[in-house]
C-alpha positions, 0 to 999 in steps of 0.5 A: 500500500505504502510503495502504491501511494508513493507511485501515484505521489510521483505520477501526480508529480509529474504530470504536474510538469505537462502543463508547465511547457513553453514552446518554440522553435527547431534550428536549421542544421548545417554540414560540418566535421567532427573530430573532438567530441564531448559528452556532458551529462548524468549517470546514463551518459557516465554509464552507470547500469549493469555493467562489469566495465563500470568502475568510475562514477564518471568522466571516464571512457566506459566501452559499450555506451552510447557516448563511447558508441558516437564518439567510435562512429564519429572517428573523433577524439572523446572527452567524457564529462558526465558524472553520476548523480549531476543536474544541470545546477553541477555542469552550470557550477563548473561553467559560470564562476559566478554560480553557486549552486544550491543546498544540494549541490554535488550531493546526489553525485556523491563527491565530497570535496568542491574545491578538487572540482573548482581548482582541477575540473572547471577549466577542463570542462570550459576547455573541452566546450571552447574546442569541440565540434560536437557536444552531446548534451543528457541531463535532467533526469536527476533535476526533475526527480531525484532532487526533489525526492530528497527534498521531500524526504529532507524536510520531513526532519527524519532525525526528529522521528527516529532515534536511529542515527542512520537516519539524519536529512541526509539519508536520501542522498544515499538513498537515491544513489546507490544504497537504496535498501532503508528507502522502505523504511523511510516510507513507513517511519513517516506512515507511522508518524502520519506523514505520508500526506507530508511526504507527498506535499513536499514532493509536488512542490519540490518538482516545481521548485526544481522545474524552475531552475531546470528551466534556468540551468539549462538555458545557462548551459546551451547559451554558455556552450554558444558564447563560447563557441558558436560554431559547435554542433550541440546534439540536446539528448531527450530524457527517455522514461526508464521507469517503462516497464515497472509493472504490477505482478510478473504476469502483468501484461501492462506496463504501468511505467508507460503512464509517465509517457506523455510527461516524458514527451512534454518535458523532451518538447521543451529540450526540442523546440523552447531553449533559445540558442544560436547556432546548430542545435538538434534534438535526439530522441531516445525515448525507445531506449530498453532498460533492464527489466523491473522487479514485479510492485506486488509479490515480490521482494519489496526491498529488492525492487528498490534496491534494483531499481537504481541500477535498472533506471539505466539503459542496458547496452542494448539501450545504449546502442539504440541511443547512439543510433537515435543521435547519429542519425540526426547529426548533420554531415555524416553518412547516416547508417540504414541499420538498426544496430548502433555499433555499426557505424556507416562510416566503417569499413565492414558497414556496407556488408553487414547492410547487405547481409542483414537487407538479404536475411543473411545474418541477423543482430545479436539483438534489436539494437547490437551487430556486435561485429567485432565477436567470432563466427562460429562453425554453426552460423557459417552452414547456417547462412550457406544452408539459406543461400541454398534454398534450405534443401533437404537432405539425404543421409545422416551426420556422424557428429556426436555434437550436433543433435537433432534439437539443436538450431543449427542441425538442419544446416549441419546435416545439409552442409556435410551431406552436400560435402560444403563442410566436414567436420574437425574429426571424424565425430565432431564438428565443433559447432560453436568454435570459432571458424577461422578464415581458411574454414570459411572460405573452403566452405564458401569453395564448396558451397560455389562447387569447387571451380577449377582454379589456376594461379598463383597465391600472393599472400605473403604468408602463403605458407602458412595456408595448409594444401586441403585451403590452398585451392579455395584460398586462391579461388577466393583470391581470384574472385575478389571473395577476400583480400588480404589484411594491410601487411599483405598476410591471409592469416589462414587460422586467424578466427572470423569476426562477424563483420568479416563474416557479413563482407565475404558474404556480400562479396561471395554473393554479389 
């Protein structure tokens, strides 16, 4: 009941904030290149989340999120300026000398000492914006609902209702940021003192409060950010709903997060159309980025919500490379990718074949979101791919391996490849479907596949002895086709394993 009145408190919050909303209009976009690149923001640009790479609290390079995903697609230098726990009151501080901040400042990003950040961060975050040709801008989250949550908590005077000295006017920050199992009993130590009703009032009017000096900072930072270099391309990164699939019961079919949809959409109208600026200034949504999945509201561990539920606010990689497509998409004077994978950036080498292979239904991505083009092929996906291309045929006979069984996915395509004689095994009983292939594998099999076309030449690899005799033929038919090419230093590298982006370009080039 408790944890119910607390969800329709901040829905009431926030819907307060949908008739709050000015509007304006949207910049015109020019052409430009982009060889420094700068993020600013909170914890989901620093990268917080499910990640095990995720040992810093921010201002560091995390692989797999989406500033790191633009920065990589981009081929620009990456200067990361987000911090957990930051609003837009913590990057205006480190902007305007003259600032200082609120009672709150720096305490939902936990950093405990100011006059480190004045003395050593200030002038690399002025230097960074001076000399960026792109910023991404993501903050809000934090302004709009995190501060005001302590606000309200704050004002309830918890050390006058307690004797416990864990609980003093600065639990929240805890709280909110990492150390989230006492927020239950928060909740029912003002239930038992009848202020819940408290709760909630100081909850409403800490959103207004806190929606009014978002509006301010955040007007600070794009003009700041202008001024001070009018020529920069600043991409304003929407908010996304990361409370979208809190639902009641885990057999729920409704998402309840999803009421927070429209407030979202208000709040991102005003990040799109009403902040006055004065040079290129895009809108990216990412309101379709995933967030890991919440624990059920009822019947669940009520603790283990909460306490899950600071880390599963944040976007999982596959959200991260959803978002990093979403802004690329938008930036002006780039080609922009077909692709729904946000790791697979147009400007990259191997960008064409996977378009191809994934236009043409060859290979499909690890999720909705994520190619992963640099993770090894396996046997198994090879002569599932050549099984398509040739039509999915029956096949006659049966296959010795002891490792390929009939429930598998791949079996079908295993069974036609070794009864087509397209591929053998690694022994006489297995085939090691799983294994990486290596590029020798490959391309015999690609040989096969083709019918084994006479050949006639000669390899001009410099590593040509290190292709063993049953690959030599299929390497140089290879070769001759302009199936495969050889790596910078002119090497074949016969046993080196096959990455699926290299898997997807053999393929357009074996097909077309």
């Amino acid at each position: 009941m408790r944890l119910c009145r607390i969800f329709l408190c901040a829905l009431m919050s926030v819907c307060l904030l949908a008739g709050l909303l000015p509007a304006g209009a949207l910049a015109d976009t020019v052409s430009a290149p982009y060889h420094s690149y700068v993020s600013l923001g909170d914890s989901i640009p620093a990268g917080r989340g499910e990640f095990p790479q995720q040992t810093m609290r921010g201002f560091t390079r995390i692989e797999g999120i989406y500033p790191t995903l633009v920065a990589d697609a981009l081929g620009a230098e990456f200067t990361p300026l987000a911090y957990c726990g930051f609003r837009t009151n913590e990057i205006r501080w480190m902007l305007d000398d003259d600032y200082e901040g609120d009672e709150d400042l720096f305490r939902g990003s936990q950093v405990p000492l100011v006059e480190p950040l004045r003395s050593q961060m200030r002038p690399v975050f002025k230097e960074a914006i001076k000399n960026a040709d792109i910023i991404t801008l993501n903050i809000g989250s934090n302004d709009l609902f995190s501060y005001p949550l302590r606000m309200a908590v704050s004002g309830l005077n918890l050390s006058a209702l307690t004797p416990s000295d864990e609980f003093d006017d600065n639990v929240i920050t805890r709280n909110l940021d990492g150390d989230a199992e006492s927020l239950d009993e928060i909740i029912s130590i003002a239930d038992a003192a009848g202020m819940l009703d408290t709760l909630i009032s100081n909850l409403i009017t800490g959103i207004q409060d806190a929606y009014t000096m978002f509006l301010e900072n955040y007007r600070y930072i794009v003009n700041y950010i202008y001024e001070n270099n009018p020529d920069v391309t600043l991409v304003a990164v929407g908010l996304l709903n990361n409370a979208y699939n809190v639902k009641l019961t885990d057999q729920s079919v409704v998402e309840l997060g999803r009421v927070f949809d429209g407030v979202f959409r208000s709040i991102n109208a005003y990040i799109q159309y009403g902040v006055p600026h004065q040079g290129t200034y895009i809108y990216a949504d990412v309101m379709g980025a995933e967030c890991p999945q919440f624990e059920p509201l009822l019947g669940g561990d009520l603790n283990k919500f909460i306490t899950t539920s600071i880390i599963r606010v944040h976007p999982s990689l596959e959200g991260h490379a959803y978002m990093a497509n979403k802004i690329l998409q938008v930036i002006p004077g780039i080609k922009h990718s077909e692709l729904p994978f946000g790791d697979v950036p147009a400007r990259e080498w191997y960008y064409d074949g996977v378009r191809y292979a994934y236009n043409n239904q060859l290979m499909v991505g690890s999720s909705k979101s994520l190619f992963e083009p640099q993770s090894k092929a396996t046997r198994a996906q090879v002569a599932t791919v050549l099984y398509s291309l040739a039509g999915r045929p029956s096949a006659a006979g049966s296959e010795p391996f002891a490792d390929v069984n009939e429930d598998n996915w791949f079996y079908p395509a295993v069974r036609w490849a070794y009864s087509a004689g397209v591929a053998g095994g690694v022994s006489a009983d297995r085939f090691d479907p799983n294994t990486p292939v290596t590029r020798a594998q490959m391309v015999l099999m690609l040989y096969r596949a083709a019918g084994s076309p006479a050949v006639s030449g000669k390899l001009s690899f410099r590593d040509n002895r290190t292709i063993a005799p049953e690959f030599a033929d299929a390497v140089l038919w290879a070769q001759n086709s302009q199936v495969v090419g050889g790596f910078e230093d002119g090497t074949f590298r016969p046993n080196e394993p096959v990455t699926r982006a290299q898997m997807a370009v053999l393929l357009a080039a074996y097909c077309q």
